[in-house]
C-alpha positions, -999 to +999 in steps of 0.1 A: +353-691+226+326-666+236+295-668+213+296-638+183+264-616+189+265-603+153+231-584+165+248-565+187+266-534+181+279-525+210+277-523+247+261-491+261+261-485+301+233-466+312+239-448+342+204-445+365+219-432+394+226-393+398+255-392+408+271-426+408+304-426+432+334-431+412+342-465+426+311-478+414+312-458+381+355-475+377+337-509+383+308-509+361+328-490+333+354-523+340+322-549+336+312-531+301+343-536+286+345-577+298+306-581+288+315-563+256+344-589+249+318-617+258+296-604+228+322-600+200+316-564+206+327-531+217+319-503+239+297-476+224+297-442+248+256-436+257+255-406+237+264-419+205+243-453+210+212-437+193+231-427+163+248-461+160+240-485+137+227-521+147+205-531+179+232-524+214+234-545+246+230-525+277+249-526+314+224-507+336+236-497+368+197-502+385+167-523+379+151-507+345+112-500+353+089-495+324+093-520+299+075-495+276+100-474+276+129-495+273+114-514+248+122-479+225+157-486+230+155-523+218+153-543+259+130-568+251+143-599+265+174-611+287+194-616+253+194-576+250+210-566+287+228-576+321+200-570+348+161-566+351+134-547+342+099-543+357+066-527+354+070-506+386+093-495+415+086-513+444+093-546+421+130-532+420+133-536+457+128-554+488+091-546+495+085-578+474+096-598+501+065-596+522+027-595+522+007-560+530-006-563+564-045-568+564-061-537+557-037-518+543-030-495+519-014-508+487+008-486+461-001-488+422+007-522+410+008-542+439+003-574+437-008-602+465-001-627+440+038-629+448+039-631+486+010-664+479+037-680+454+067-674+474+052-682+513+078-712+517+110-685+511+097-657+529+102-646+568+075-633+588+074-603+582+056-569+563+056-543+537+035-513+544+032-478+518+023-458+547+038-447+582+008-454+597+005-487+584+043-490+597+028-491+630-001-514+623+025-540+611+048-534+637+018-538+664+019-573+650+057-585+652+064-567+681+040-593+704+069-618+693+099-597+699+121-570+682+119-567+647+142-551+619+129-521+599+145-515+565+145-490+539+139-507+508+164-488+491+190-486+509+219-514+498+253-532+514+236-536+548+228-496+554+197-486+566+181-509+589+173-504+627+165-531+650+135-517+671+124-535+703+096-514+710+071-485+695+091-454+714+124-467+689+100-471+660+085-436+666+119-420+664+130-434+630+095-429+617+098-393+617+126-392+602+112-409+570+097-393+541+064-405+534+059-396+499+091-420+494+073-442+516+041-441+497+061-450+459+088-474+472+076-491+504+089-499+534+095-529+552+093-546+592+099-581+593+113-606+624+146-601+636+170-632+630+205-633+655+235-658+650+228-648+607+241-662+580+235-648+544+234-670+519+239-655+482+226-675+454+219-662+420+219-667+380+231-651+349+231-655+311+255-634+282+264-647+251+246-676+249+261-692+287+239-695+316+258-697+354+245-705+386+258-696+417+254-702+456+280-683+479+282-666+510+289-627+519+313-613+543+313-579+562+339-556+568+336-520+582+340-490+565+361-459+576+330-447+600+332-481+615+297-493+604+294-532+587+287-531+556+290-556+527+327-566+521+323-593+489+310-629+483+329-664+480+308-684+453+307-713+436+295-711+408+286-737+377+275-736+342+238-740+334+209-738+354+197-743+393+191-779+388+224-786+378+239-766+411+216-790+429+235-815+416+264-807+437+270-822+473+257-791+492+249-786+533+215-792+541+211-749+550+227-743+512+204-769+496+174-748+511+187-716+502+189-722+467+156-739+466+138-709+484+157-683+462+144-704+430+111-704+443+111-667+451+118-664+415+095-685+399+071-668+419+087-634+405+079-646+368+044-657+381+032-626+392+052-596+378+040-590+342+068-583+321+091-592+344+125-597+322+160-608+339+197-617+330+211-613+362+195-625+392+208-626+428+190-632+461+201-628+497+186-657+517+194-654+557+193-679+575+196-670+616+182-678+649+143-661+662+138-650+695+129-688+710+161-700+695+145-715+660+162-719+629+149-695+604+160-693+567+144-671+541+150-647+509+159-613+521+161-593+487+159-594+455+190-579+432+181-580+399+209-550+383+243-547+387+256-561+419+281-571+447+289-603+430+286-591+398+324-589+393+326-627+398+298-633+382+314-623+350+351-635+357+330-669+361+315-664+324+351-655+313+362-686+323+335-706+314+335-692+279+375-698+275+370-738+281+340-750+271+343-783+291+345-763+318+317-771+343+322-754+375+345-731+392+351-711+425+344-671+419+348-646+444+343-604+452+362-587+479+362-550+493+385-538+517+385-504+532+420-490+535+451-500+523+450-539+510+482-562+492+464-576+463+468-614+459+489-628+428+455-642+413+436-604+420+415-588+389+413-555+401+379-534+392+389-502+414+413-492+440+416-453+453+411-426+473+371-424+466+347-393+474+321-412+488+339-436+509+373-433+512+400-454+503+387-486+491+397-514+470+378-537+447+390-568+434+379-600+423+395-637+418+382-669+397+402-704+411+393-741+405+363-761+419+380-789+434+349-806+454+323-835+444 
């Protein structure tokens, strides 16, 4: 049975995005209700949460920045939400993921202090606050080959250009906004073929902690562009030491030894870094001579991808308490899908954004060593 929060009175999703799409909103509205059956509580509408009585739980739909601020609402540690929080916006994105190129101009905040920590799980690669410093960096990768440029922001695979050479850089740089450039970042890093991406991630409600490796599929969407189509995890109760413990490929051990270093590195560095739900991409692909790369990609520490099977795995785990690992898994399919017996389904419509879309996600048995 799941453990009885009595200091919770409810669970309060706090929409950060303006607008959220209405697939997203039907699946994070699904994930409040299960996290609020986790907790021994209920769902409280974000209106009436300040009028409430007793301290709430919150499902954000991004990563929280300004722990001052959310401190006011009672987030002060992992116990108190499902995602992260951090001191300021690039944290909440990929521009973590590499050092500034020498020389250049940092945002408020920044740190050199992560990228020194987390070296062994990082590509080559840059972040840069500036377009001109875009170019600087890219003057550098470019010598070794094409690189990939990506808007920190941007999420499922959208917006990122491989660029072979400064005329292709040129034309997406002025299409960029620099003042977003200048608060969020931007970043160029070496471009990997033959990839692989490696999900492997953490969370903790009620009392369990789960930890996860997995993979991620694409699919295309109704414009014909790959995009992210769900994750096949496994996924086991406790902590990345006991996922360790399982009989993984050599590429999988690494990944989930990198993406634990990435965060250690992460509580290192970030001061008042907080996190229930963590999840990294690590690639692992080919460079241009034909090497073996592998390295962390991004950081998601809100509501995510995998989140559905994230907490279908807590479900489960929390049913059967000698339960010690199981197989969790995400899937969504553009168009019209038959639903498998075994299907939870978190949203399936005709859906402004993106069309017809379905989101589902299964839990089975771990029957390997």
């Amino acid at each position: 049975m799941p453990r009885i929060d009595k200091a919770k009175a409810g669970v309060v999703l706090l929409d950060a995005r303006d607008p959220t799409p209405p697939h997203e909103r039907a699946v994070h509205r699904n994930l409040a209700a299960r996290l609020a059956k986790l907790l021994g509580t209920q769902v409280v509408d974000e209106d009436d949460s300040a009028t409430a009585p007793g301290k709430m739980y919150y499902l954000p739909t991004d990563t929280l920045i300004n722990p001052e601020h959310y401190r006011t609402l009672g987030i002060e540690s992992e116990d108190d939400f499902f995602g992260g929080m951090v001191s300021h916006p690039y944290m909440a994105t990929k521009a973590i993921s590499h050092p500034l190129p020498a020389g250049a101009t940092a945002t408020e905040g920044w740190t050199d202090e992560f990228a020194i920590q987390a070296a062994g799980a990082l590509l080559r690669g840059y972040t840069v606050f500036s377009l001109a410093d875009a170019r600087m960096a890219a003057d550098l990768l470019l010598i070794d080959g094409p690189l990939r440029l990506k808007l920190v922001r941007a999420t499922a695979g959208r917006g990122q250009f491989v660029i072979a050479n400064h005329n292709e850089l040129d034309a997406i740089l002025s299409q960029l906004d620099e003042e977003e450039i200048s608060l969020w970042g931007l970043v160029l890093e070496e471009n990997l073929t033959d990839v692989q991406t490696f999900s492997v991630g953490q969370v903790t409600v009620a009392g369990i902690t789960a930890s996860y490796y997995g993979t991620q599929q694409l699919t295309r969407d109704h414009d014909g562009e790959s995009v992210y189509g769900g994750s096949d995890l496994v996924v086991v109760r406790g902590d990345y030491d006991q996922l360790l413990q399982l009989q993984l490929d050599e590429e999988i051990r690494l990944a989930v030894t990198q993406a634990r270093l990435y965060e250690q590195a992460a509580y290192q560095a970030f001061h008042g870094f907080v996190a229930s739900r963590r999840n990294y991409d690590v690639a692992r692909g080919l460079d241009r001579r034909g090497k073996a790369r592998s390295g962390v990609l991004e950081q998601s520490w809100r509501i995510g991808g995998a989140s559905s099977a994230e907490v279908l795995a807590l479900e489960a785990f929390a049913a059967d308490p000698s339960l010690q690992r199981v197989r969790a898994s995400t899937h969504e399919v553009f168009g019209d899908v038959e639903l498998p017996e075994d299907a939870t389904l978190f949203y399936q419509g005709d859906d402004s954004e993106v069309g017809r879309i379905s989101k589902f996600a299964r839990v089975r048995a771990y029957d390997h060593p």
